[in-house]
N, C-alpha and C positions, 0 to 999 in steps of 0.2 A: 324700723327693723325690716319689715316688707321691701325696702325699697334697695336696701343693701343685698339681701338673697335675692333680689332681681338682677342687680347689679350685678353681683358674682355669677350668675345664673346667665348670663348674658356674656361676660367676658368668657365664661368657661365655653362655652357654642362656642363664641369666636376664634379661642385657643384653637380647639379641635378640628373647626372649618378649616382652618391655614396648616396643620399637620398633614390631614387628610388629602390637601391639596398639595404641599410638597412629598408627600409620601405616593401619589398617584404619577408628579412629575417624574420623579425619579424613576419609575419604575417604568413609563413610555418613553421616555429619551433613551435608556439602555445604561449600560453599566460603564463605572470610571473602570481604566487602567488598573490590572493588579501592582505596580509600580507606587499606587497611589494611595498605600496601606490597608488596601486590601488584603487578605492572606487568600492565595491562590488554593484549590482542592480541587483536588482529583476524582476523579469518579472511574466506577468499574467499566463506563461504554466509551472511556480514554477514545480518539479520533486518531491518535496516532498511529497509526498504521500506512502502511506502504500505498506512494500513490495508485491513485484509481485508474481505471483504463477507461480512455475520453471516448473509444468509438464503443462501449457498453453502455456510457448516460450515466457511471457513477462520479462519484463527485470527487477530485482530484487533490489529496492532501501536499500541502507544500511546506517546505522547511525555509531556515536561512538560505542553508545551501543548492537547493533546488528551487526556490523563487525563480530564480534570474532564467533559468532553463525554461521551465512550464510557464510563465506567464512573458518576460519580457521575449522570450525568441520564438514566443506562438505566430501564429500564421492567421490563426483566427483569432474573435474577440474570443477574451478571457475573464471569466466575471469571480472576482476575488472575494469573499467572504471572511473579514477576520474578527475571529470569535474567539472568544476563551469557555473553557468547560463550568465555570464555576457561574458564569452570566446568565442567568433564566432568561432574559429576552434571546440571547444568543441559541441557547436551549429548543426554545420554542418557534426560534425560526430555520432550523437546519431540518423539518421537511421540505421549506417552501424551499430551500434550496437543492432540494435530491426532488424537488418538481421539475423545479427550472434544469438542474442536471439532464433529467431521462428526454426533457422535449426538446432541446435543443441540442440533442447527437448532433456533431459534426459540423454543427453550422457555431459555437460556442461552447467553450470550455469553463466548467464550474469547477472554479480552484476551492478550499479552504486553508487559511494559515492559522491556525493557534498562535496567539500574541503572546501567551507565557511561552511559546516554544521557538518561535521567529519573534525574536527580541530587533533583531537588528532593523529587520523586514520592515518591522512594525513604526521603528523609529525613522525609517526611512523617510516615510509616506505621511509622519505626522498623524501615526494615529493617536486619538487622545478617550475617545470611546468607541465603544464596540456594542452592538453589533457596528460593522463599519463595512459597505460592501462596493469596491470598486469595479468599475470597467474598464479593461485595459486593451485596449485597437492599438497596434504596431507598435507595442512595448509602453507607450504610453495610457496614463490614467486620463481618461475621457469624459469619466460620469462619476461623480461619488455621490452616497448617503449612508445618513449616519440614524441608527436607531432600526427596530423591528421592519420588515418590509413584507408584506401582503406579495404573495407569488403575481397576480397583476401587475404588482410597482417593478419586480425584478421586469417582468417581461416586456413592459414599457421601456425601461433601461436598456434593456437589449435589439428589442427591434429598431429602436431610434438610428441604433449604429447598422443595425442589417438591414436596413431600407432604402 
């Protein structure tokens, strides 16, 4: 009898160890596609709003429509952050991109596209998880990564090309 409540007692740790660790994976790789049964939510601090102005250092909202304007016909690099509202790692890394915004006036442009809202955009470039942040030098994608990024990792990304 002892040996069986050990047994259970042991498969049950085990259970829990492998949830625990797919439950941490998940949540540091970043969030699937809302395409991908997800149900997309809204929240009241919605980013949709009119893009940013690049020589202030705020961070530059971009649509389907205006992608191809703000990022491909920039002059300088363009670091593209695409996020959706309802992704907490998304969430929680849109200071470190109103970091990278305000220090790099002029020398780079910190786009954001919403994936629920640039469907096209998104499909374009083969996003499949978000967070998902490209560099884009002379309309072209130069650097990508995919997942949370530490304001260090953006600025490694960007000096690489401003060097």
């Amino acid at each position: 009898m002892t040996d069986m409540r050990s047994s259970s007692a042991v498969r049950l740790v085990a259970i829990s160890a492998v949830l625990l660790t797919l439950t941490l994976a998940i949540s540091v790789s970043g969030c699937r596609d809302a395409g991908e049964g997800d149900v997309a939510q809204t929240h009241s601090d919605d980013h949709d709003v009119p893009a940013g102005n690049e020589d202030s250092g705020s961070v530059i909202q971009a649509t389907d429509a205006t992608f191809d304007e703000i990022v491909l016909g920039s002059q300088t690099p363009v670091l593209v952050d695409f996020y959706a509202d309802w992704c907490p790692p998304c969430r929680s890394m849109r200071p470190n991109i109103e970091t990278v915004a305000r220090e790099y006036v002029g020398r780079c442009k910190v786009v954001q596209a919403n994936v629920d809202k640039c469907g096209k955009t998104a499909s374009t470039y083969g996003i499949s998880g978000i967070p998902a942040v490209y560099l884009f030098v002379g309309g072209r994608p130069v650097d990508t990564a995919v997942g949370y990024r530490e304001v260090s990792q953006l600025r490694t990304m960007i000096n690489k090309q401003l060097n």
